[in-house]
PDB file of N, CA, C and O in Angstrom:
ATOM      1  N   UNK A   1       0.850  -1.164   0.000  1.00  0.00           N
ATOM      2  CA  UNK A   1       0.000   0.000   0.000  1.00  0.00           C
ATOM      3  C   UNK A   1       0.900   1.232   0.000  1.00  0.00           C
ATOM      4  O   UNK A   1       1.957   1.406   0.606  1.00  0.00           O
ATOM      5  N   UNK A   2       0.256   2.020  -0.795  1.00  0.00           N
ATOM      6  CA  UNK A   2       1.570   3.221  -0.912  1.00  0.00           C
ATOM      7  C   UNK A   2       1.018   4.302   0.247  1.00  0.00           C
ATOM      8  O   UNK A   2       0.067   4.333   1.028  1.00  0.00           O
ATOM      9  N   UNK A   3       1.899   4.978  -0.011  1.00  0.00           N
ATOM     10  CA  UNK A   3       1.852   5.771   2.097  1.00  0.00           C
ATOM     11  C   UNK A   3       1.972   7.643   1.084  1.00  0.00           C
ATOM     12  O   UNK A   3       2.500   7.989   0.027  1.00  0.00           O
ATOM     13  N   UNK A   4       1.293   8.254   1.991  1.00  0.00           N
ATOM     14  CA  UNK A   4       1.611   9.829   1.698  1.00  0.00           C
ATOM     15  C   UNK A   4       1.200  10.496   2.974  1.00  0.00           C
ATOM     16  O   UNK A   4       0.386  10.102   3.809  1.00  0.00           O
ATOM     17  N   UNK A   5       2.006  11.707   2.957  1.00  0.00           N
ATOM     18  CA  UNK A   5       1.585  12.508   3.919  1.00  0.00           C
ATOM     19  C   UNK A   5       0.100  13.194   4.050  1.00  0.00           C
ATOM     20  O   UNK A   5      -0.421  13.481   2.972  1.00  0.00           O
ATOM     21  N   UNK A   6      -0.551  13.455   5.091  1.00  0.00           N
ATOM     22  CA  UNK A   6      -1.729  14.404   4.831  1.00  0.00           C
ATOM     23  C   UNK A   6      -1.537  15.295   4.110  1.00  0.00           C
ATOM     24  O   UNK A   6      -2.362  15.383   3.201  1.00  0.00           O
ATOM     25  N   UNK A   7      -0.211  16.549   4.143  1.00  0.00           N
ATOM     26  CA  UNK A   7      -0.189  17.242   3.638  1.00  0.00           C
ATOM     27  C   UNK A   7      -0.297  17.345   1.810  1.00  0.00           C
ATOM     28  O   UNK A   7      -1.093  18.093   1.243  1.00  0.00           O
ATOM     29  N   UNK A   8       0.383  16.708   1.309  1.00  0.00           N
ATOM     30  CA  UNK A   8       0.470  16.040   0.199  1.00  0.00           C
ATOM     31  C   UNK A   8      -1.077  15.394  -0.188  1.00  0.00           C
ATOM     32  O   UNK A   8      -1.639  15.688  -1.243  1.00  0.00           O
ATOM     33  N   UNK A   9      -1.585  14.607   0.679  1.00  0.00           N
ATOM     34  CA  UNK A   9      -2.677  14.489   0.065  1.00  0.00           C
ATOM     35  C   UNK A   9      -3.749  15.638  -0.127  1.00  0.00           C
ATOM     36  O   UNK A   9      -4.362  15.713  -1.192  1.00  0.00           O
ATOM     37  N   UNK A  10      -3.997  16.624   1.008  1.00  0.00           N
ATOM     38  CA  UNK A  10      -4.468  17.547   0.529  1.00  0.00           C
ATOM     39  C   UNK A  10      -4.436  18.628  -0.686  1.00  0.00           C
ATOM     40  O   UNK A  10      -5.430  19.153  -1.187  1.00  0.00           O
ATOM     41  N   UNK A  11      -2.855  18.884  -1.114  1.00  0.00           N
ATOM     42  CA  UNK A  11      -2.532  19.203  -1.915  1.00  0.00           C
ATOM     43  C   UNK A  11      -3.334  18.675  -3.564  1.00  0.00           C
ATOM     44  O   UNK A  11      -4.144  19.179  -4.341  1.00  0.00           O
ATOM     45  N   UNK A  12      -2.689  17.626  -3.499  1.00  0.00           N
ATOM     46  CA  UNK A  12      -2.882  16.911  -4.764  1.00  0.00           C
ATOM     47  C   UNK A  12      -4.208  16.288  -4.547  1.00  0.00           C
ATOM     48  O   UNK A  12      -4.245  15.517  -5.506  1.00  0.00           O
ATOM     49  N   UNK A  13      -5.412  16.110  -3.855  1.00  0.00           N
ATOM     50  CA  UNK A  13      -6.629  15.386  -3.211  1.00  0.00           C
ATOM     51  C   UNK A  13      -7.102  14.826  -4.556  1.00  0.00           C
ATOM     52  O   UNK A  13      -7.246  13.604  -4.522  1.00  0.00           O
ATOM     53  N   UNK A  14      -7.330  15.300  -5.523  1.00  0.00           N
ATOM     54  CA  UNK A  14      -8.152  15.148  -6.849  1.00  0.00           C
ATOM     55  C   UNK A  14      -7.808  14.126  -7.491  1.00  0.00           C
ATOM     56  O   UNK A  14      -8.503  13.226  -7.964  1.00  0.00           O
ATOM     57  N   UNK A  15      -5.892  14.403  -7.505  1.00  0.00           N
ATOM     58  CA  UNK A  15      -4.962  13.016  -8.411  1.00  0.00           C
ATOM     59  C   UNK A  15      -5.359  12.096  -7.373  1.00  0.00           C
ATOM     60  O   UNK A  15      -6.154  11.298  -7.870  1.00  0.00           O
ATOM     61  N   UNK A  16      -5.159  11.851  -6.149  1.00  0.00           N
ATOM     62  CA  UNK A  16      -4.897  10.955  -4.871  1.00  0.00           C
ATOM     63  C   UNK A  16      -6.417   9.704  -5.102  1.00  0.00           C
ATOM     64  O   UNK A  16      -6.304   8.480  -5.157  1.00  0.00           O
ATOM     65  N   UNK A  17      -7.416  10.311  -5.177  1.00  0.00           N
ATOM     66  CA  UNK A  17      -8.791   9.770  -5.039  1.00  0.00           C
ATOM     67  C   UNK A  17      -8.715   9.214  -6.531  1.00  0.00           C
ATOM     68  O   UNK A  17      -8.771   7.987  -6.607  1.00  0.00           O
ATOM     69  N   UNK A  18      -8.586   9.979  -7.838  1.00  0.00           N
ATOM     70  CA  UNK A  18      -8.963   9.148  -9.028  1.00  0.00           C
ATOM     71  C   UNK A  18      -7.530   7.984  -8.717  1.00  0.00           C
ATOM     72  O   UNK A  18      -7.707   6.794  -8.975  1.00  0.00           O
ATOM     73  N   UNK A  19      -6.602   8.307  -8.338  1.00  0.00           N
ATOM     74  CA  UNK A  19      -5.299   6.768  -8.316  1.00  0.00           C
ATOM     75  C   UNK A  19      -6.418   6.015  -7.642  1.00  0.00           C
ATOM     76  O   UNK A  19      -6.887   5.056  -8.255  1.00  0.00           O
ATOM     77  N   UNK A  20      -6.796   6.257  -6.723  1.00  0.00           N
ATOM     78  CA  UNK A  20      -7.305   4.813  -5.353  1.00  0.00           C
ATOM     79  C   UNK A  20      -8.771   4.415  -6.406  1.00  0.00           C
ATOM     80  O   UNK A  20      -9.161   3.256  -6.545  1.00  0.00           O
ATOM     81  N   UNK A  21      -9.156   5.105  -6.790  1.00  0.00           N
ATOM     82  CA  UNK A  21     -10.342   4.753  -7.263  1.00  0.00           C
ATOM     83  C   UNK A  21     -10.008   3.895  -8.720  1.00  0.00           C
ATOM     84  O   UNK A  21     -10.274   2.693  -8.725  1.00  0.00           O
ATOM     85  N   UNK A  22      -9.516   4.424  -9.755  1.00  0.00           N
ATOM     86  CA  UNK A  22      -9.100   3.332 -11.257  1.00  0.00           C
ATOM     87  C   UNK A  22      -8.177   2.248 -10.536  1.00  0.00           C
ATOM     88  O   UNK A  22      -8.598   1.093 -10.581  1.00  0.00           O
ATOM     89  N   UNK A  23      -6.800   2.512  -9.785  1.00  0.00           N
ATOM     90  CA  UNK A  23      -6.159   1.249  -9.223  1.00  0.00           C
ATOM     91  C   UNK A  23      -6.648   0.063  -8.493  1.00  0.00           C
ATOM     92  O   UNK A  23      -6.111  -1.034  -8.641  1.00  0.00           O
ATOM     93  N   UNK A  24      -7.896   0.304  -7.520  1.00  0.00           N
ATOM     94  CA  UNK A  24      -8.572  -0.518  -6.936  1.00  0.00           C
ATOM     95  C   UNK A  24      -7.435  -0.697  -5.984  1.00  0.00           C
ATOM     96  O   UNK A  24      -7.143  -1.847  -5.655  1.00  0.00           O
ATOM     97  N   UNK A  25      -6.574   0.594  -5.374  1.00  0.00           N
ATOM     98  CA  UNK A  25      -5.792   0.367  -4.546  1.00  0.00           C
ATOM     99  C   UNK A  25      -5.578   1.504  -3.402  1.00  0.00           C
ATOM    100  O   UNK A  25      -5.489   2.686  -3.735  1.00  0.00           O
ATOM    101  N   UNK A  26      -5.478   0.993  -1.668  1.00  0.00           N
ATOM    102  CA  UNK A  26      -6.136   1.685  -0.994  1.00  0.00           C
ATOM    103  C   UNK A  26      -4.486   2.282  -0.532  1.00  0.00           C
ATOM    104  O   UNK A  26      -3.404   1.695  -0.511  1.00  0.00           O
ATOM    105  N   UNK A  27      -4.885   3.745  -0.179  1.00  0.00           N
ATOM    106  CA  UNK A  27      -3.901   4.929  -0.114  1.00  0.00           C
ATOM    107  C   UNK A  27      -3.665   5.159   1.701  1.00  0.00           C
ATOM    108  O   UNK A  27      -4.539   5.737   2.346  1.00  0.00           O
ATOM    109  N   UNK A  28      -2.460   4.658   2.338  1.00  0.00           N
ATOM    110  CA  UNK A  28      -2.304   5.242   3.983  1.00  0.00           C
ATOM    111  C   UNK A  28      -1.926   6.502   3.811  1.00  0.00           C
ATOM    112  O   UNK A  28      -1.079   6.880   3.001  1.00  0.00           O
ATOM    113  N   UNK A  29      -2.754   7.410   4.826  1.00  0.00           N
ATOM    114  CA  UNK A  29      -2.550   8.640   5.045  1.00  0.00           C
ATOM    115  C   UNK A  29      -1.984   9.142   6.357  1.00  0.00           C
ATOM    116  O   UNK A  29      -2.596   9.102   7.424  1.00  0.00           O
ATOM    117  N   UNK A  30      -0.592   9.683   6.160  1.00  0.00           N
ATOM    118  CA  UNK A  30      -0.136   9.437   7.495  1.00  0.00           C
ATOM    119  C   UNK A  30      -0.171  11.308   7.960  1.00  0.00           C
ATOM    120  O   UNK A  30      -0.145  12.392   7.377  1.00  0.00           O
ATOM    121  N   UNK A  31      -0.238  10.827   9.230  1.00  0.00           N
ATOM    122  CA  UNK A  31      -0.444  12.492   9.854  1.00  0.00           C
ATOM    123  C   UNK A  31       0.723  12.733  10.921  1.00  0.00           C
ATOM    124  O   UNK A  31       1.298  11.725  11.332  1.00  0.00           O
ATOM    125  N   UNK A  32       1.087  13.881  11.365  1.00  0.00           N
ATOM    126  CA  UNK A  32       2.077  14.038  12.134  1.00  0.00           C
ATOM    127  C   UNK A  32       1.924  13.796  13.409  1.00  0.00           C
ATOM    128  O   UNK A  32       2.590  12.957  14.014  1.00  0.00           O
ATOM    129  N   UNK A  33       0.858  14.652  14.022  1.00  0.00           N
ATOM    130  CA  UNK A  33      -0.146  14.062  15.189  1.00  0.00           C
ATOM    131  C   UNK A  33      -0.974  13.803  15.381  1.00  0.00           C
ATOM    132  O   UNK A  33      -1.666  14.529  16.094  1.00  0.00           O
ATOM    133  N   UNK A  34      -1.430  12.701  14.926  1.00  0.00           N
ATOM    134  CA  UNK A  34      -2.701  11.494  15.028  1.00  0.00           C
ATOM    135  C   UNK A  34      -2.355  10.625  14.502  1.00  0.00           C
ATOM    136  O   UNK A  34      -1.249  10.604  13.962  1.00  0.00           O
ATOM    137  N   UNK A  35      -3.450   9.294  14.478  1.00  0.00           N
ATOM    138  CA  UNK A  35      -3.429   8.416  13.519  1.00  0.00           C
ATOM    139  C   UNK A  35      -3.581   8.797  12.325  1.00  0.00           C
ATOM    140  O   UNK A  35      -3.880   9.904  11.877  1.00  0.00           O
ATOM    141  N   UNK A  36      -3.263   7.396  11.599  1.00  0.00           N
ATOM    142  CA  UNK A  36      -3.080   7.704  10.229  1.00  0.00           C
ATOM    143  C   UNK A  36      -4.148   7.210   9.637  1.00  0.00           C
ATOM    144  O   UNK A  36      -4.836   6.769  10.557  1.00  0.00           O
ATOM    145  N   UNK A  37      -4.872   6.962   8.292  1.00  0.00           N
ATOM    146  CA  UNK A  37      -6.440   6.660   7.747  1.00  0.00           C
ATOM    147  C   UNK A  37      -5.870   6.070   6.339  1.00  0.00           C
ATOM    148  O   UNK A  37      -4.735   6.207   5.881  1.00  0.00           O
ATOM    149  N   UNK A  38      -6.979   5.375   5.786  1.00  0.00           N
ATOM    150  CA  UNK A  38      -6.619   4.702   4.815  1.00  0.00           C
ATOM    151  C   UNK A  38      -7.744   5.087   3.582  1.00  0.00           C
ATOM    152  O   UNK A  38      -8.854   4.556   3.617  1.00  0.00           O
ATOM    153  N   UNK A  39      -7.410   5.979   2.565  1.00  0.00           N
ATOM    154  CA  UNK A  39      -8.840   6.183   1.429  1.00  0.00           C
ATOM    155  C   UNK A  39      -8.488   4.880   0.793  1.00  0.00           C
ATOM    156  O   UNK A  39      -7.466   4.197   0.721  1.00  0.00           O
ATOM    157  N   UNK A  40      -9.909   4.774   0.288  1.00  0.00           N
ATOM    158  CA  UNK A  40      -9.967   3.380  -0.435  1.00  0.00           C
ATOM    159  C   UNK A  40     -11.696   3.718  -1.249  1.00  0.00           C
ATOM    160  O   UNK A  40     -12.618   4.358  -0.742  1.00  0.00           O
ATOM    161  N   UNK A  41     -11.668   2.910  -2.876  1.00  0.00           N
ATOM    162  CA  UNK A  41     -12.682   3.721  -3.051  1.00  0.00           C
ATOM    163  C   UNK A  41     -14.175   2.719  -2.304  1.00  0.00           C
ATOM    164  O   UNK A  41     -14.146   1.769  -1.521  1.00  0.00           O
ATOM    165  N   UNK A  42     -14.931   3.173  -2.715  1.00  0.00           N
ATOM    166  CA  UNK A  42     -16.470   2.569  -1.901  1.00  0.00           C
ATOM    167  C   UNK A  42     -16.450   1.293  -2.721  1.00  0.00           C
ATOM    168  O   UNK A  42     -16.346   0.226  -2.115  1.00  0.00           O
ATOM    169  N   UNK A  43     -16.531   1.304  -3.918  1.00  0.00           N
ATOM    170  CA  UNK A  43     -16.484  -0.138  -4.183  1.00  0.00           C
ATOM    171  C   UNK A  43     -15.522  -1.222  -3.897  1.00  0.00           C
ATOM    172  O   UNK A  43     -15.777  -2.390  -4.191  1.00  0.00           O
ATOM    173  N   UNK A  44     -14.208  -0.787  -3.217  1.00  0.00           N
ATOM    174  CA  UNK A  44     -13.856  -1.772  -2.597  1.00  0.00           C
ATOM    175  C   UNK A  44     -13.963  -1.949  -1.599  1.00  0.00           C
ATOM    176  O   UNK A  44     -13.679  -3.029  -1.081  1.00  0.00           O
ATOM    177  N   UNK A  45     -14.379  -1.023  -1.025  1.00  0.00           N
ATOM    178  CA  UNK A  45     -14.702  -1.220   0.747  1.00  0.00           C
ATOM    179  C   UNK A  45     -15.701  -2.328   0.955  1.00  0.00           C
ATOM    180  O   UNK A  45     -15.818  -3.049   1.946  1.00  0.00           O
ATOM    181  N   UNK A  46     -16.624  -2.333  -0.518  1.00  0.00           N
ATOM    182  CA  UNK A  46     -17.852  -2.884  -0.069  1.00  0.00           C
ATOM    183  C   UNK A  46     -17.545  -4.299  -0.527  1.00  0.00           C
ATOM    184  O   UNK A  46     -18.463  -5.106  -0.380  1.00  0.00           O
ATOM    185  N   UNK A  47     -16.409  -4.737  -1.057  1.00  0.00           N
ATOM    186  CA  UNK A  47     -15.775  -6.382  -1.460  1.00  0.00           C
ATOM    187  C   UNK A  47     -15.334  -6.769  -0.119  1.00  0.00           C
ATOM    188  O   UNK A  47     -15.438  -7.967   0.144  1.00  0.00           O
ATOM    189  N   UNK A  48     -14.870  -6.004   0.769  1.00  0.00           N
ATOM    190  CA  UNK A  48     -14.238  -6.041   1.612  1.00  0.00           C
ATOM    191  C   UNK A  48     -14.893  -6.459   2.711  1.00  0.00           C
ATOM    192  O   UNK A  48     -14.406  -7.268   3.500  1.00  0.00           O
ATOM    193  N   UNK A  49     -16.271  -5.831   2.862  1.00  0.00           N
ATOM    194  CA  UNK A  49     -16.934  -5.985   3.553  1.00  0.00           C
ATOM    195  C   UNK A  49     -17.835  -7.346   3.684  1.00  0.00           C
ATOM    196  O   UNK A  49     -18.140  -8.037   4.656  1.00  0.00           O
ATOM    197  N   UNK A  50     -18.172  -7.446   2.089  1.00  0.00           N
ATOM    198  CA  UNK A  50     -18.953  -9.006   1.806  1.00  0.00           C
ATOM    199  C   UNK A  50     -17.680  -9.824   2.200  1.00  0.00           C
ATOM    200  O   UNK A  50     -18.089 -10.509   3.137  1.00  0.00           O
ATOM    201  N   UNK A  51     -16.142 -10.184   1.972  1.00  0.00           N
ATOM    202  CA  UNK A  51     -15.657 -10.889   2.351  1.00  0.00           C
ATOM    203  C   UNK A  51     -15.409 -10.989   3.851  1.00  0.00           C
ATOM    204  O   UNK A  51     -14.879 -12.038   4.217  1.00  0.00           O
ATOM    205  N   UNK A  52     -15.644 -10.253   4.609  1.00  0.00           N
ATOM    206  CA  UNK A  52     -15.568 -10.039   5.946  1.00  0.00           C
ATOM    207  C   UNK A  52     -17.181 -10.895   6.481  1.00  0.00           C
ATOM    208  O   UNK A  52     -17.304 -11.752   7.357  1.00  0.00           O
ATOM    209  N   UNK A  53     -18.240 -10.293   5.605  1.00  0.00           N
ATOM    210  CA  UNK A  53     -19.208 -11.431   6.201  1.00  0.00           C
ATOM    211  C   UNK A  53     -19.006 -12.703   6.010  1.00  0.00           C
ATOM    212  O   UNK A  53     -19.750 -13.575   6.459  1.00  0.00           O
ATOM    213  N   UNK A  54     -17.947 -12.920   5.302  1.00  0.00           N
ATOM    214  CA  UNK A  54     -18.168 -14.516   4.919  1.00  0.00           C
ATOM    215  C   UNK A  54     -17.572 -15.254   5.833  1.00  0.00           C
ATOM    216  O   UNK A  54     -17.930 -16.343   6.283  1.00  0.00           O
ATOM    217  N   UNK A  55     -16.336 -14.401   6.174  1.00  0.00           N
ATOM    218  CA  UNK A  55     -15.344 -15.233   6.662  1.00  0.00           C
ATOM    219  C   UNK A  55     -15.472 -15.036   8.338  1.00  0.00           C
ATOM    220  O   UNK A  55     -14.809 -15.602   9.208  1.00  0.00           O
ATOM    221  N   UNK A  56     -16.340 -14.236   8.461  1.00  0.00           N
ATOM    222  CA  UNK A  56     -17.029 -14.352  10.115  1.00  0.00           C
ATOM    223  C   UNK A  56     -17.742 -15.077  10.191  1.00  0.00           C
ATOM    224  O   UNK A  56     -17.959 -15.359  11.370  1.00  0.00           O
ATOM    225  N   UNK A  57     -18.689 -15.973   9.058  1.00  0.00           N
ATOM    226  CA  UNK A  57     -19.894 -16.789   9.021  1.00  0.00           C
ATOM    227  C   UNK A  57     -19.596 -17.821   9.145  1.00  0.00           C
ATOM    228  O   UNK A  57     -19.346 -18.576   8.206  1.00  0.00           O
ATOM    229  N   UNK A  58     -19.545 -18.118  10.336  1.00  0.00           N
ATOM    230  CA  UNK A  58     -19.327 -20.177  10.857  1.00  0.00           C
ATOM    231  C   UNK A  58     -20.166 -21.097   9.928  1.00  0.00           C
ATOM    232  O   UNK A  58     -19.737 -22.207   9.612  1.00  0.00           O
ATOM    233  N   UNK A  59     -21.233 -20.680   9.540  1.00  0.00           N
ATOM    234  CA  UNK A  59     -22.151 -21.592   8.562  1.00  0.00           C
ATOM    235  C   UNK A  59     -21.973 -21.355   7.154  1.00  0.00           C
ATOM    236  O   UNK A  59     -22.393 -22.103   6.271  1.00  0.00           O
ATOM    237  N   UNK A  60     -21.280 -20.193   6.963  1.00  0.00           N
ATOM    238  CA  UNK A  60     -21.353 -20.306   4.968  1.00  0.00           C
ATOM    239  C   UNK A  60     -19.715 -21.017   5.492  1.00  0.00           C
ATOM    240  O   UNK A  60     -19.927 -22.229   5.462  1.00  0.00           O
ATOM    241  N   UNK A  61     -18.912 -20.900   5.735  1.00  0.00           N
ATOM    242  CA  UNK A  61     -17.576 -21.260   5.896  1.00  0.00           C
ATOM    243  C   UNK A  61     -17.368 -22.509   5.687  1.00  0.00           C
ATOM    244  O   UNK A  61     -16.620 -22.980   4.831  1.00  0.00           O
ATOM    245  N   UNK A  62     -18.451 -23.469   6.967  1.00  0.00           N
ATOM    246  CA  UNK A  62     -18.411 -24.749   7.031  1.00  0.00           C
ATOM    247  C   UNK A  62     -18.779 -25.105   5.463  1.00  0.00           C
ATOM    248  O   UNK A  62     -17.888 -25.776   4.941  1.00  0.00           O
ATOM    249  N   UNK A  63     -20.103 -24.750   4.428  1.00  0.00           N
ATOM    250  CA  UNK A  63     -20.193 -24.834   3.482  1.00  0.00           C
ATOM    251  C   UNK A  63     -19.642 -24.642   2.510  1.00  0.00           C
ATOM    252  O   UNK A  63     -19.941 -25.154   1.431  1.00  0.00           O
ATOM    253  N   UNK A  64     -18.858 -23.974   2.680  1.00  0.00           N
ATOM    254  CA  UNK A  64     -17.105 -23.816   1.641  1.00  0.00           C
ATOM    255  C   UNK A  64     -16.558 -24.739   1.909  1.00  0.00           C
ATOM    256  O   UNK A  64     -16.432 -25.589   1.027  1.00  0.00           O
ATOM    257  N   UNK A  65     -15.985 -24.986   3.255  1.00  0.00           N
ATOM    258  CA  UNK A  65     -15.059 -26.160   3.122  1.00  0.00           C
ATOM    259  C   UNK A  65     -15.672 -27.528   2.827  1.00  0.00           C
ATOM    260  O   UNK A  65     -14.998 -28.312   2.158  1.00  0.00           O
ATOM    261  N   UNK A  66     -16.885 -27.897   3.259  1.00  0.00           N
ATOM    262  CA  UNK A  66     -17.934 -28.960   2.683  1.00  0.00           C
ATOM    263  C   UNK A  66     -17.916 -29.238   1.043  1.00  0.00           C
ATOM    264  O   UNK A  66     -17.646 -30.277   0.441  1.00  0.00           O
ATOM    265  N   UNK A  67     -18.205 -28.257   0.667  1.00  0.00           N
ATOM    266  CA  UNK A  67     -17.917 -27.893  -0.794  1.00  0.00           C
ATOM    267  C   UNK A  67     -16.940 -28.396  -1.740  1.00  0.00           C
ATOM    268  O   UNK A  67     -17.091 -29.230  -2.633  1.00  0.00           O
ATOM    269  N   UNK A  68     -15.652 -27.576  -1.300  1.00  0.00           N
ATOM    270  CA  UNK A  68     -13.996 -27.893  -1.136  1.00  0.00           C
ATOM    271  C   UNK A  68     -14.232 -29.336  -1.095  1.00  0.00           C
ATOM    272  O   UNK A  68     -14.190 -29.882  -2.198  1.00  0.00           O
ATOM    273  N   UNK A  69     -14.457 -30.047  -0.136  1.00  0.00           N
ATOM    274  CA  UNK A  69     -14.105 -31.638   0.294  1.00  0.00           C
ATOM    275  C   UNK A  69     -14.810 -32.415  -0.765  1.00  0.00           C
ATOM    276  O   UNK A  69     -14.250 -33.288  -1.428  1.00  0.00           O
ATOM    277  N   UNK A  70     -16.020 -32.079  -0.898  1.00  0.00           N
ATOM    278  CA  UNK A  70     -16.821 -32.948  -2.023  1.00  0.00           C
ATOM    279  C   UNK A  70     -15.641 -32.261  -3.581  1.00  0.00           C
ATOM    280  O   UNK A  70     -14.879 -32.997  -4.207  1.00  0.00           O
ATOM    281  N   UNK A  71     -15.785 -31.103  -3.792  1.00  0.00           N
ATOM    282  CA  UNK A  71     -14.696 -31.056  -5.038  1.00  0.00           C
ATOM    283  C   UNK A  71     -13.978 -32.128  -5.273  1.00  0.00           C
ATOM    284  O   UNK A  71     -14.206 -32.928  -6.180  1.00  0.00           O
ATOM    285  N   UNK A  72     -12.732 -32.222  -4.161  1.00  0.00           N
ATOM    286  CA  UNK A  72     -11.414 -32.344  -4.078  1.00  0.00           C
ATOM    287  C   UNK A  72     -11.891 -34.042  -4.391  1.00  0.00           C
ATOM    288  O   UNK A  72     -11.724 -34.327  -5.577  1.00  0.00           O
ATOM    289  N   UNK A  73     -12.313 -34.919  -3.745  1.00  0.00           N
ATOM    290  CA  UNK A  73     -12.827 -35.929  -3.631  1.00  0.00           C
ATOM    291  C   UNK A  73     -13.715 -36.970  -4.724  1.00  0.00           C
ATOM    292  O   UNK A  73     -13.963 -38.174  -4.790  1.00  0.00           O
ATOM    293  N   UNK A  74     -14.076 -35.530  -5.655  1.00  0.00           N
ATOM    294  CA  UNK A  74     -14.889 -35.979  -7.085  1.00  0.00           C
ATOM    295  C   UNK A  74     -16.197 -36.658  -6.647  1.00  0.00           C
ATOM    296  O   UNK A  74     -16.752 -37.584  -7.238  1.00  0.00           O
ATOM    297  N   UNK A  75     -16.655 -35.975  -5.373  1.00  0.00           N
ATOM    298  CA  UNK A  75     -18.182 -36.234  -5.530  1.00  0.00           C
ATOM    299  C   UNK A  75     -19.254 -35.373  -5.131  1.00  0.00           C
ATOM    300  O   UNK A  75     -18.944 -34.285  -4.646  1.00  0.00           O
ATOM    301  N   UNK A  76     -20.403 -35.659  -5.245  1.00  0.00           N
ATOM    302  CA  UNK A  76     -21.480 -35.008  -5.314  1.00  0.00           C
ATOM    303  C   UNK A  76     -22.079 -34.750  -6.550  1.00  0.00           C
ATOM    304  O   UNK A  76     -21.446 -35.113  -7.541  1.00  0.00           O
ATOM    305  N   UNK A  77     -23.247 -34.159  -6.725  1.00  0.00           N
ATOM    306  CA  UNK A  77     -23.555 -33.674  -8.030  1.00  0.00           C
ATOM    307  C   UNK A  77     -23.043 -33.603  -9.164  1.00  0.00           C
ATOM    308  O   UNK A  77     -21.937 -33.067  -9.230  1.00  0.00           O
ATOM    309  N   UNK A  78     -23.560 -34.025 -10.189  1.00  0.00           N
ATOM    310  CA  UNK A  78     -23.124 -34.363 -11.745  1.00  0.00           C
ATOM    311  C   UNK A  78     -23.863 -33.973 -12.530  1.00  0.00           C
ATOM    312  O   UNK A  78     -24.608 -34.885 -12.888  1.00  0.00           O
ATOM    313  N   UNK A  79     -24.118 -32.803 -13.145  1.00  0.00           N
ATOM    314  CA  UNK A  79     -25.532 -32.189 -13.992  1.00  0.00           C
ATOM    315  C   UNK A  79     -25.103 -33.166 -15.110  1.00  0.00           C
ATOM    316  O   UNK A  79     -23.974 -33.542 -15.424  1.00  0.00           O
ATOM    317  N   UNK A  80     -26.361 -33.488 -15.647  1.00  0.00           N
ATOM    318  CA  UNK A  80     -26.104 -34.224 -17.259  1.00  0.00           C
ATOM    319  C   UNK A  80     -25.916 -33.106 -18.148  1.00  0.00           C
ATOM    320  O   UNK A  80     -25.860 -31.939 -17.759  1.00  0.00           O
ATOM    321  N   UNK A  81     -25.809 -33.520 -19.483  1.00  0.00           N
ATOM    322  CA  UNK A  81     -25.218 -33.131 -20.763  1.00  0.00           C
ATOM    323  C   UNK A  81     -26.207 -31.928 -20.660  1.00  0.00           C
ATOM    324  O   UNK A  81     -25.833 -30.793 -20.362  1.00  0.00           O
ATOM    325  N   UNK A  82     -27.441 -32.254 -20.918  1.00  0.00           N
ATOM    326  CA  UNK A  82     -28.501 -31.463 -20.727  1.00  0.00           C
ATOM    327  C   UNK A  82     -28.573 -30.113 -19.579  1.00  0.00           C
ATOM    328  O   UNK A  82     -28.990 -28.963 -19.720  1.00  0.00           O
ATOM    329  N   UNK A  83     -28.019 -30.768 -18.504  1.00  0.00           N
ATOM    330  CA  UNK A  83     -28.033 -29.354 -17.773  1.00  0.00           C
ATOM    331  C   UNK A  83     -27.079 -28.968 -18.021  1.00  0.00           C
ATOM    332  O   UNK A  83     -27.148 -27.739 -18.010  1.00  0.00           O
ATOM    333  N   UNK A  84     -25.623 -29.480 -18.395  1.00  0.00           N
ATOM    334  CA  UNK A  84     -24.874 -28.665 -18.598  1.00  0.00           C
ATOM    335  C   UNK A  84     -25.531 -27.156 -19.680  1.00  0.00           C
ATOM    336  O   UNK A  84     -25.679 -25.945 -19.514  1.00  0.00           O
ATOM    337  N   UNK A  85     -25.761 -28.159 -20.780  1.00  0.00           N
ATOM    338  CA  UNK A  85     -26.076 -27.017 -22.027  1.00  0.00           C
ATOM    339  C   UNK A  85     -27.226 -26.146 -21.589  1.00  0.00           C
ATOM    340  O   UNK A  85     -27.395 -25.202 -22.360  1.00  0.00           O
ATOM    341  N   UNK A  86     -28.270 -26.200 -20.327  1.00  0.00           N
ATOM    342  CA  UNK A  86     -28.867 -25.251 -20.142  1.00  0.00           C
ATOM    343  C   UNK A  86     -28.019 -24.516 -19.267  1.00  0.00           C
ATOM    344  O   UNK A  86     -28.310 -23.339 -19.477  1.00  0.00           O
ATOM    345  N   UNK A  87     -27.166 -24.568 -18.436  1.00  0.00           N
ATOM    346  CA  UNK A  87     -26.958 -23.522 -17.145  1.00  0.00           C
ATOM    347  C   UNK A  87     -25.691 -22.913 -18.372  1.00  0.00           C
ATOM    348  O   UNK A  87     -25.677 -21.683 -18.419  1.00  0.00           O
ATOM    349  N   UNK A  88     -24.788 -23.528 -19.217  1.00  0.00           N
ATOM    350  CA  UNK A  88     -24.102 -22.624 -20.032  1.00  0.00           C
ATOM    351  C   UNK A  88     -24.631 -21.798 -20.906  1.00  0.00           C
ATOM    352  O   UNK A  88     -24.101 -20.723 -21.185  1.00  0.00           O
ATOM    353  N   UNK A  89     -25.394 -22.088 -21.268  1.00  0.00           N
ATOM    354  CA  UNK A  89     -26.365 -21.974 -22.825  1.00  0.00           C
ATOM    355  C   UNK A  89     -25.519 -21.861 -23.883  1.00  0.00           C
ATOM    356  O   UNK A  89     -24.989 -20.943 -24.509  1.00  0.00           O
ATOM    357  N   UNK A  90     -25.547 -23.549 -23.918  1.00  0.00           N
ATOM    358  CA  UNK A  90     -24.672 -23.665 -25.240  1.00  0.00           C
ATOM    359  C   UNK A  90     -24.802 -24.684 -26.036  1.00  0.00           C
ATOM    360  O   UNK A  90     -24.118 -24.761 -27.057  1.00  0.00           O
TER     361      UNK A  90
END
């Protein structure tokens, strides 16, 4: 994560926000006396956030790794030819 001063970010604020926003990459803002803050744009906050519900969720989790195990293992469910070509449409 790339680091800038407050000052600097105020300066330049306009360049600072379109970088974090096209890069999909979040900017530390460091201050002299205080903490420091992190811009990041809203749409990644909000990936961030769905992955944060997931990975707090004892029950979708267990169902990932359930999932995972049947993968890895080559079983469970087998759509035929037919469902294949409907859920692809092809």
């Amino acid at each position: 994560m790339d680091s800038v001063s407050v000052n600097k970010f105020r300066d330049n604020l306009k360049g600072f926000v379109e970088q974090v926003v096209v890069n999909h990459e979040p900017l530390k803002v460091t201050r002299r006396a205080g903490e420091d803050f992190v811009v990041i744009s809203a749409d990644d906050w909000e990936r961030e956030q769905e992955t944060l519900y997931v990975l707090q969720n004892s029950n979708l989790m267990k169902q990932i790794a359930d999932s995972i195990k049947t993968h890895n293992d080559n079983e469970g469910y087998k759509p035929s030819k037919e469902e294949m070509s409907e859920i692809t449409g092809l």
